[in-house]
VOVOTI-801348 format. One record per residue (C-alpha): residue in one letter; z, x, y. Coordinates in Angstrom, 2 decimals. Last residue first. Layout:
<nodes>
a:Z:X:Y $
...
</nodes>
This chain:
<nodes>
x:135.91:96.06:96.05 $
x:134.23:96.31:91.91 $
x:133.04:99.21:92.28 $
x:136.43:101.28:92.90 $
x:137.75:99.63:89.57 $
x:139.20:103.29:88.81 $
x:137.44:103.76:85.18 $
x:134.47:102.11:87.37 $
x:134.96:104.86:89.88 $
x:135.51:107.67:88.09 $
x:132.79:107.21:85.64 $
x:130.01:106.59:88.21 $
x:131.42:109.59:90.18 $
x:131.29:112.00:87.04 $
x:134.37:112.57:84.96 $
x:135.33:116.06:82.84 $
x:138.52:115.61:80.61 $
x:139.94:119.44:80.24 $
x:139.71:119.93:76.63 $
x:139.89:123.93:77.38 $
x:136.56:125.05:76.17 $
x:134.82:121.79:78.21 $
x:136.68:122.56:81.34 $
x:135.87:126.56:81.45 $
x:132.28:125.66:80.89 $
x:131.82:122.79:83.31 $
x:134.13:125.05:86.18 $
x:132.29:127.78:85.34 $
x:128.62:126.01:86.14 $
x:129.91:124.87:89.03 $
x:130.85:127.66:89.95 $
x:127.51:129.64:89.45 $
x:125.98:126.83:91.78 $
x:128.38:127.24:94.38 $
x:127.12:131.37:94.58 $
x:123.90:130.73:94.31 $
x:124.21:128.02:97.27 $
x:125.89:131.14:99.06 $
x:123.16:133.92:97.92 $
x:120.29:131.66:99.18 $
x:121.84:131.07:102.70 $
x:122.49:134.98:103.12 $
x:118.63:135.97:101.75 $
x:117.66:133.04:104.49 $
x:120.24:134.51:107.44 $
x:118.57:137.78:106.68 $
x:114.68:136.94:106.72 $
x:112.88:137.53:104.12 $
x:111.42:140.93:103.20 $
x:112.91:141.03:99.57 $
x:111.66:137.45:98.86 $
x:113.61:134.64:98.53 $
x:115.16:133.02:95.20 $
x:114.04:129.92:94.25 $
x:115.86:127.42:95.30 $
x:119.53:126.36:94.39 $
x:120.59:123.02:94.68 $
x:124.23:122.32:94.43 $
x:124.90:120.51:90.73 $
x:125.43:116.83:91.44 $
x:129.20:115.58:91.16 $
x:131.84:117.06:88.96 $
x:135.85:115.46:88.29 $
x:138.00:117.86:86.66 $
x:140.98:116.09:85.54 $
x:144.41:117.29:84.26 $
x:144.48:120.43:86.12 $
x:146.96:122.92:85.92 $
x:146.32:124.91:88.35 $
x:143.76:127.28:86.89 $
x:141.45:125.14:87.59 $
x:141.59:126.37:91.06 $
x:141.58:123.86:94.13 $
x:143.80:120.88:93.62 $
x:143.86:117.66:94.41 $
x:146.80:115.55:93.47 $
x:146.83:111.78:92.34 $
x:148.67:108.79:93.89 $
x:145.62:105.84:94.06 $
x:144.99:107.12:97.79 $
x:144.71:111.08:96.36 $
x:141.80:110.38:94.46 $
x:140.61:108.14:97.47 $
x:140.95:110.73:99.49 $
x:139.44:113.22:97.25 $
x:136.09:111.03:96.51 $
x:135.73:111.35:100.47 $
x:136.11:115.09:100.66 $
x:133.37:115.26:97.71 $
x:131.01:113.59:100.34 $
x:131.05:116.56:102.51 $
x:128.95:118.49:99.56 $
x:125.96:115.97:100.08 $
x:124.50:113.61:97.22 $
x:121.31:111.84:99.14 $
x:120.58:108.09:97.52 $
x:122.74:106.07:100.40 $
x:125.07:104.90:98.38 $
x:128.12:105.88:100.83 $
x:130.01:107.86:98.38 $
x:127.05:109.95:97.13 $
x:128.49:113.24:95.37 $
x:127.74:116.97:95.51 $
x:129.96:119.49:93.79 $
x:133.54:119.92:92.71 $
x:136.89:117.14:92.30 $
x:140.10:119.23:90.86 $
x:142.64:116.62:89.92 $
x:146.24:116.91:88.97 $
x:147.96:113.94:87.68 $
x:151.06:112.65:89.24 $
x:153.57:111.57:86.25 $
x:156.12:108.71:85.44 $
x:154.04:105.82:86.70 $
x:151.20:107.64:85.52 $
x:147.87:107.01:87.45 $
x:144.22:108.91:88.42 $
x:143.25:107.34:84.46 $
x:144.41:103.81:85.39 $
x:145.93:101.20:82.89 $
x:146.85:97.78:82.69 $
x:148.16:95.28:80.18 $
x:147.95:91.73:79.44 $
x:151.38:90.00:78.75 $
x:150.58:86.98:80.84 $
x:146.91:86.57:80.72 $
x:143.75:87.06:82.44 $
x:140.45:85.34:81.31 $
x:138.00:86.46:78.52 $
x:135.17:83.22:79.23 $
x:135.65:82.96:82.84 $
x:135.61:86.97:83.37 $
x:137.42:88.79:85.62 $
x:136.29:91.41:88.62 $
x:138.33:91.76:91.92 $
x:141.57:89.93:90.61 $
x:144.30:90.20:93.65 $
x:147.33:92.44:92.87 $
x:151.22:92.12:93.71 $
x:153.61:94.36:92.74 $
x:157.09:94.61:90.83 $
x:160.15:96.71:91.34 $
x:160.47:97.49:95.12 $
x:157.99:95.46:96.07 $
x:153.85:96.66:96.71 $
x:151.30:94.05:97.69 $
x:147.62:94.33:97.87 $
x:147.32:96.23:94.15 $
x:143.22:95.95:92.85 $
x:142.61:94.27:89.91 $
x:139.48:94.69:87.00 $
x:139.29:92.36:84.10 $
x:138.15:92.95:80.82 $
x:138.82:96.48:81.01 $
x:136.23:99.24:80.81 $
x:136.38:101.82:77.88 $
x:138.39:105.35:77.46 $
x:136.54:108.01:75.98 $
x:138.24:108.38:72.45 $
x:134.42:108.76:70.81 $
x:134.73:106.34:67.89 $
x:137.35:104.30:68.30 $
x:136.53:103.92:72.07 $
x:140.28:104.07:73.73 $
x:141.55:100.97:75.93 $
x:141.07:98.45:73.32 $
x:144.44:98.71:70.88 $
x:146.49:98.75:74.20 $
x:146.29:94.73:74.43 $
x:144.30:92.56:76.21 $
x:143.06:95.36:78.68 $
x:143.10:95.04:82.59 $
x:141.60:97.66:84.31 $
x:143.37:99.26:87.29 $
x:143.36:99.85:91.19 $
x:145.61:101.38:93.90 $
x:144.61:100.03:96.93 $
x:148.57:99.87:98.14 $
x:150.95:102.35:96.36 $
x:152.66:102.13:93.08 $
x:154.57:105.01:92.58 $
x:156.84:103.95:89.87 $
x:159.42:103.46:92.54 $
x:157.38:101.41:94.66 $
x:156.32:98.49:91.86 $
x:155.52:98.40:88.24 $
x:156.16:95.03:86.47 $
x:153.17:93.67:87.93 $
x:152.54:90.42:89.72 $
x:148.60:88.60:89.39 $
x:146.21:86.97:91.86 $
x:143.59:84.74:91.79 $
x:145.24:82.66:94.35 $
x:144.79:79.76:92.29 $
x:144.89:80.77:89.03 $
x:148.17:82.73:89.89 $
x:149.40:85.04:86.66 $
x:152.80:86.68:85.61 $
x:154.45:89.61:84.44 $
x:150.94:91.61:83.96 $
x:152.11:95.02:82.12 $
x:152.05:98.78:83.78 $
x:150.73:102.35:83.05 $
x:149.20:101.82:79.31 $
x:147.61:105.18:78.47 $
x:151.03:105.62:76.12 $
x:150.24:102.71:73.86 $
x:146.88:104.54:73.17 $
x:148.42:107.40:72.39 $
x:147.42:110.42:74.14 $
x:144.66:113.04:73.58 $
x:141.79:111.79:75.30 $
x:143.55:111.32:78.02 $
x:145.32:113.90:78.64 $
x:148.48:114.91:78.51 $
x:149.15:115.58:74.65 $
x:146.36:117.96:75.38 $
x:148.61:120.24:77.15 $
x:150.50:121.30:74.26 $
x:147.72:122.07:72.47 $
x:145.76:124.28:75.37 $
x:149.04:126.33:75.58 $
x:149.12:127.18:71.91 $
x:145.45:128.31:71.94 $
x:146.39:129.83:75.63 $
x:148.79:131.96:73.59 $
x:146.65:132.79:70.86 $
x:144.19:133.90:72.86 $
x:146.66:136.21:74.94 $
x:147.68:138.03:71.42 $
x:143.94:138.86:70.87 $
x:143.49:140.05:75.00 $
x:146.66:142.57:74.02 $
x:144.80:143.92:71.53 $
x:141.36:144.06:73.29 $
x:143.68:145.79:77.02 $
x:143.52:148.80:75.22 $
x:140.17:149.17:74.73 $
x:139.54:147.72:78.38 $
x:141.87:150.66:80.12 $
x:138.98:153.04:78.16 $
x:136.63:151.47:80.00 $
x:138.45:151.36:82.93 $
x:137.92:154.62:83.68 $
x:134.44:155.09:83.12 $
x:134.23:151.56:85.35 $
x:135.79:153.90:87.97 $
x:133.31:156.13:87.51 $
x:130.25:154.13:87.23 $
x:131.38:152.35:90.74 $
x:130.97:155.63:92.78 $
x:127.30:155.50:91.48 $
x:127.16:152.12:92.50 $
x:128.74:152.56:95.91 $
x:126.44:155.04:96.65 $
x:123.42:153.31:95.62 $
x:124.71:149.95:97.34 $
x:125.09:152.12:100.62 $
x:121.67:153.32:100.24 $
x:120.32:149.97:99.85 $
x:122.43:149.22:103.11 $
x:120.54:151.77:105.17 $
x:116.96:150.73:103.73 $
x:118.37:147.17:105.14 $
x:119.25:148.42:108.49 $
x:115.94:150.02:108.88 $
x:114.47:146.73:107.93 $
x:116.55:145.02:110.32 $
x:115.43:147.68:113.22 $
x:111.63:147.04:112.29 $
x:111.98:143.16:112.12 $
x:113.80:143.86:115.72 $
x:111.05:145.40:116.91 $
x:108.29:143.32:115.48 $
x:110.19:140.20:117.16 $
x:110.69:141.62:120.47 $
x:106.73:142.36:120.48 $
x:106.26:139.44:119.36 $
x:108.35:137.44:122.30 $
x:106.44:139.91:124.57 $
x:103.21:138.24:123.20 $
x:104.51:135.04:123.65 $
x:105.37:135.60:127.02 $
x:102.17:136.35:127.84 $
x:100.82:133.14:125.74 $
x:103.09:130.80:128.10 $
x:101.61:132.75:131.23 $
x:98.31:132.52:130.34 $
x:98.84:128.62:128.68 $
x:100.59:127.98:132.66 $
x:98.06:128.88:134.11 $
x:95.22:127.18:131.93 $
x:97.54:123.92:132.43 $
x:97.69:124.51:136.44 $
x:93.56:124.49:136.52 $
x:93.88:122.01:133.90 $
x:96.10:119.77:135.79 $
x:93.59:120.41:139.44 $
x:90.41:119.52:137.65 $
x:92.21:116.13:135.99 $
x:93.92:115.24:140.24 $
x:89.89:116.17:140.98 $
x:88.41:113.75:138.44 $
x:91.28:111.43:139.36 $
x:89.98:111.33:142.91 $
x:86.29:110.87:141.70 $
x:87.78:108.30:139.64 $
x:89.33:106.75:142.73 $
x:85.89:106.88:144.16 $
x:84.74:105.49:141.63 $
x:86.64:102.27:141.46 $
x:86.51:101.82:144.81 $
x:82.68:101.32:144.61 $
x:83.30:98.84:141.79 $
x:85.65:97.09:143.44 $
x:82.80:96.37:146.49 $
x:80.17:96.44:143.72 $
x:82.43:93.13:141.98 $
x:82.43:91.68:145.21 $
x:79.17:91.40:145.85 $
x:79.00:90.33:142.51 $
x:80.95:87.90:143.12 $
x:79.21:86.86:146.76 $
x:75.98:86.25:144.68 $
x:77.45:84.27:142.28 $
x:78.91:82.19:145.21 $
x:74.92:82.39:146.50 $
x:74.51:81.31:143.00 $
x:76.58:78.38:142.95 $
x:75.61:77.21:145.97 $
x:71.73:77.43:145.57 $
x:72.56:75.25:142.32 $
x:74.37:73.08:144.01 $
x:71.14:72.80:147.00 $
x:69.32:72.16:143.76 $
x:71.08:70.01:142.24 $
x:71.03:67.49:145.25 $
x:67.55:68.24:145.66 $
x:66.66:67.19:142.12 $
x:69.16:64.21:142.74 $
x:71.87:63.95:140.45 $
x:72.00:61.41:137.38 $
x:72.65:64.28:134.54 $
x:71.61:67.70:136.33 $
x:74.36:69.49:133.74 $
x:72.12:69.61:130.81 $
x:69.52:71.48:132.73 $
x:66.71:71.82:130.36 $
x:66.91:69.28:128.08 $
x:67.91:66.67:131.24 $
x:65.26:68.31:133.24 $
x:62.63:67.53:130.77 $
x:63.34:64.18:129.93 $
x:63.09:63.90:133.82 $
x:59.74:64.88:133.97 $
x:58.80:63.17:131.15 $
x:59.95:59.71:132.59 $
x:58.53:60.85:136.07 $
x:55.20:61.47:134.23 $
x:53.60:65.19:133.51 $
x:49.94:65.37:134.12 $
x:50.05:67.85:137.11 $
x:52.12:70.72:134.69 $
x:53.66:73.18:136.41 $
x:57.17:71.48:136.56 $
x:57.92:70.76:140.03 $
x:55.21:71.71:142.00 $
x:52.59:70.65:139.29 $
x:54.37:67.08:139.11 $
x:53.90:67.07:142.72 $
x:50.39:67.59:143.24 $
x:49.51:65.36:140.73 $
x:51.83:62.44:142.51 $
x:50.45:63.60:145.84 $
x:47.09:63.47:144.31 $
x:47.57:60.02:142.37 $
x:48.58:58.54:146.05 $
x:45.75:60.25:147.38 $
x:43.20:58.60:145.49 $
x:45.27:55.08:145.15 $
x:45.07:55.06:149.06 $
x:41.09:55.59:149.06 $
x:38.44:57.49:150.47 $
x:40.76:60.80:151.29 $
x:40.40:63.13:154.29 $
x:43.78:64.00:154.21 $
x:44.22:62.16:157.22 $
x:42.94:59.41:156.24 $
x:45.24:59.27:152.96 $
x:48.42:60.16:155.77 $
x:47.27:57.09:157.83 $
x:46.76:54.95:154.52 $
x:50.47:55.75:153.31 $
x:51.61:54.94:156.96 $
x:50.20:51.61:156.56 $
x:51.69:50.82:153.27 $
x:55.13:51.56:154.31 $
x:54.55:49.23:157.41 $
x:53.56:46.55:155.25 $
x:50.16:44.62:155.39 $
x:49.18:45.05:152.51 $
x:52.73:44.75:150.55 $
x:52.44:40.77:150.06 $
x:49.32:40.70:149.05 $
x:50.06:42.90:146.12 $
x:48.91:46.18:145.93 $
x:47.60:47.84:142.73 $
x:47.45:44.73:140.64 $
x:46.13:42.98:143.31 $
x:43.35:45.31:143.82 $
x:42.60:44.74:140.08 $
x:42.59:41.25:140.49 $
x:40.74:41.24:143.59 $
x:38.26:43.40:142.01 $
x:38.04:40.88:138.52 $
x:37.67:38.06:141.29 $
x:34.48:40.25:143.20 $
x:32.91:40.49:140.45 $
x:32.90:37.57:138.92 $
x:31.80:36.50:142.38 $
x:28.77:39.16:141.91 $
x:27.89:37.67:138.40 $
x:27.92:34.11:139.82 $
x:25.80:35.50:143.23 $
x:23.48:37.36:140.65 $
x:22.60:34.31:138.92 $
x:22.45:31.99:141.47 $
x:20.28:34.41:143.04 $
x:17.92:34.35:140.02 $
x:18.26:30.74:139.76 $
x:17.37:29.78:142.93 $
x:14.42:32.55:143.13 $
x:12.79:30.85:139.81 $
x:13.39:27.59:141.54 $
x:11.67:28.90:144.91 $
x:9.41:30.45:142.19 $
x:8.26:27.38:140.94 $
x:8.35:25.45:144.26 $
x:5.89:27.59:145.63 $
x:3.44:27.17:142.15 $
x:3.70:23.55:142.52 $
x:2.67:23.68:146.32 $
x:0.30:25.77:145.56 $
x:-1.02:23.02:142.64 $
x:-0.06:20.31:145.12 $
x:-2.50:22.40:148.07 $
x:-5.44:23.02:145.43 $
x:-5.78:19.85:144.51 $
x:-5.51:18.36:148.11 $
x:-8.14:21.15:148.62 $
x:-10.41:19.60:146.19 $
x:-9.88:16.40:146.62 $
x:-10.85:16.76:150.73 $
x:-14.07:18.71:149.17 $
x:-14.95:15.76:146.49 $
x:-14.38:13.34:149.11 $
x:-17.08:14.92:151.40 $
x:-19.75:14.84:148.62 $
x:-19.31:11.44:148.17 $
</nodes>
């Protein structure tokens, strides 16, 4: 009994270490089962993500084999480790910054080098390097032309030092001569002055020899008053019977110098019944009046403008032809009109005396030589220049008064004291000639009046 209680006992004792040994071979079963399903987890999620990085296809590739020498070589654990250093490396090479993507990168380039568009970074480069070694070559250039450049202004710095070398010469010897020219100068200003104390002694002489002989003909003047009375009377007699000449003094009737025979619309033309042996001569002109009643202002006797102004292009025996220079539409030509012309008398040649400054060419300057021109036409349309006034002058036709300035100072020059005394001199004539032509009735015409009176404007 006792010895089946002892084999029970370890029996008992052998199921419950059995028990307890299959307990923790269970416990171990599901602890390694455990950490063999969390390792194959894993190991999938690394084959995933190494098969995201490199696919199965590319392991074994050359490419990829030479990418793991060079990481080896470098020293580096993994492929993606130096493969995210080269790129790092790179980016910082290129741009600075290691964190910069190719998409940024060449965002960058394109903002910053517009003209890089879908080249090669090497490719623009080695352009670039072209264009600036060309660059380089300009300016190369450019030092070459520049160098030239100053050395011809050195030369033209020496050519400039040599001119005013010669100009400071020359300005010695210019301002020598100058000096001898003033010394010439002083002396002859000194012998003209001597010569002009001489003359003032001359005058006195002559003066004083002067008062004599107007002593004497003082007394040749009292007797010369009585006769000067009867003379007055004379010329008062003469002046009367020489206004019936002029213009202002004649009958209206008798200021008419020829009569329009007939009229040509259509050549504007006109016949006249004067011709060569009235003295008609070709570019004669004359106003056209309706009727003699118009030609004289009522008022003032001056004699108006025609209606019609015609100028003679034709010349017969008897009769003449003239073309129409000025008309009017609305107060037209007509047979029977008449025609008249101050410078023209078919029975008489007046006498003109034509004085001062005049502007022929309407240019705005009056000259002296112009009056020449206002006397060929004067003498053109049949009248006679004359002169004196004294020659019995029918017309005394006056441009611009000669200038006169003020008079020069007793030490001015000679030919300037000699200049002053001639326009003086024309200026005092004109003057007379005004006078004596307004005291006598002579009719006085300016250009302006002369030439419209003459139907000179209207050519």
């Amino acid at each position: 009994m006792p010895a089946r209680s002892s084999t029970g006992v370890g029996a008992g004792v052998a199921i419950a270490l059995l028990s307890i040994l299959t307990l923790a071979l269970f416990i171990l079963s599901v602890v390694f089962y455990g950490k063999y399903k969390d390792a194959n987890e894993q190991y999938l999620q690394v084959e995933q993500e190494y098969t995201q990085t490199l696919g199965p296809g590319e392991r074994s590739g050359e490419r990829i084999q030479r990418l793991r020498d060079r990481a080896r070589d470098k020293r580096r654990s993994t492929l993606v480790g130096y493969l995210a250093q080269e790129l790092e490396d790179t980016m910082t090479l290129v741009s600075g910054n290691p964190d910069l993507s190719s998409d940024d990168l060449q965002a960058s380039l394109n903002q910053n080098f517009e003209e890089i568009g879908d080249a090669k970074i090497f490719d623009f480069m080695r352009a670039q390097k072209r264009q600036l070694a060309e660059a380089n070559q300009q300016i190369q250039d450019l030092d070459a032309t520049i160098a030239d450049l100053e050395g011809q202004m050195e030369d033209s710095d020496d050519r400039f030092a040599e001119l005013h070398d010669r100009r400071e010469a020359d300005t010695s010897a210019v301002r020598g001569l100058v000096a001898g020219y003033g010394d010439t100068v002083d002396r002859y200003d000194e012998q003209l002055r001597g010569a002009i104390a001489d003359m003032d002694d001359r005058v006195e002489e002559i003066l004083e020899a002067k008062e004599s002989e107007l002593a004497a003909l003082q007394s040749d003047l009292d007797s010369l008053e009585e006769e000067n009375l009867v003379l007055r009377g004379q010329i008062a007699k003469y002046n009367k019977e020489a206004s019936d000449t002029l213009i202002r003094g004649r009958d209206e009737y008798a200021l008419v110098d020829a009569t329009v025979l007939s009229t040509n619309a259509a050549d504007q033309t006109i016949i006249l019944d004067r011709g060569r042996r009235n003295n008609i001569v070709l570019g004669m002109s004359f106003e056209i009046y309706s009727d003699a009643s118009v030609i004289l202002d009522k008022d003032t006797g001056d004699m108006l403008r025609g209606k019609a102004t015609a100028e003679v292009i034709s010349v017969e025996e008897q009769t003449a032809v003239a073309r129409l220079i000025r008309q009017s539409v609305a107060n037209p030509v007509l047979d029977g009109d008449v025609l008249a012309n101050p410078a023209y008398d078919p029975n008489k040649r007046y006498h003109f005396l034509v004085y001062g400054e005049f502007d022929t060419n309407f240019d705005a300057r009056t000259t002296s030589r112009e009056a020449d021109d206002v006397s060929a036409l004067i003498e053109q349309w049949g009248g006679i220049i004359v002169n004196s006034i004294e020659e019995n002058v029918d017309f005394l036709v006056l441009g611009a008064k000669p200038y006169v300035g003020p008079p020069p100072a007793p030490d001015a020059p000679l030919a300037i004291i000699l200049r002053w005394q001639e326009d003086k001199k024309k200026a005092d004539r004109y003057d007379d000639l005004f006078n004596t032509a307004a005291s006598t009735s002579i009719p006085i015409l300016n250009q302006n009046r002369l030439f419209t009176l003459t139907g000179y404007f209207e050519r």
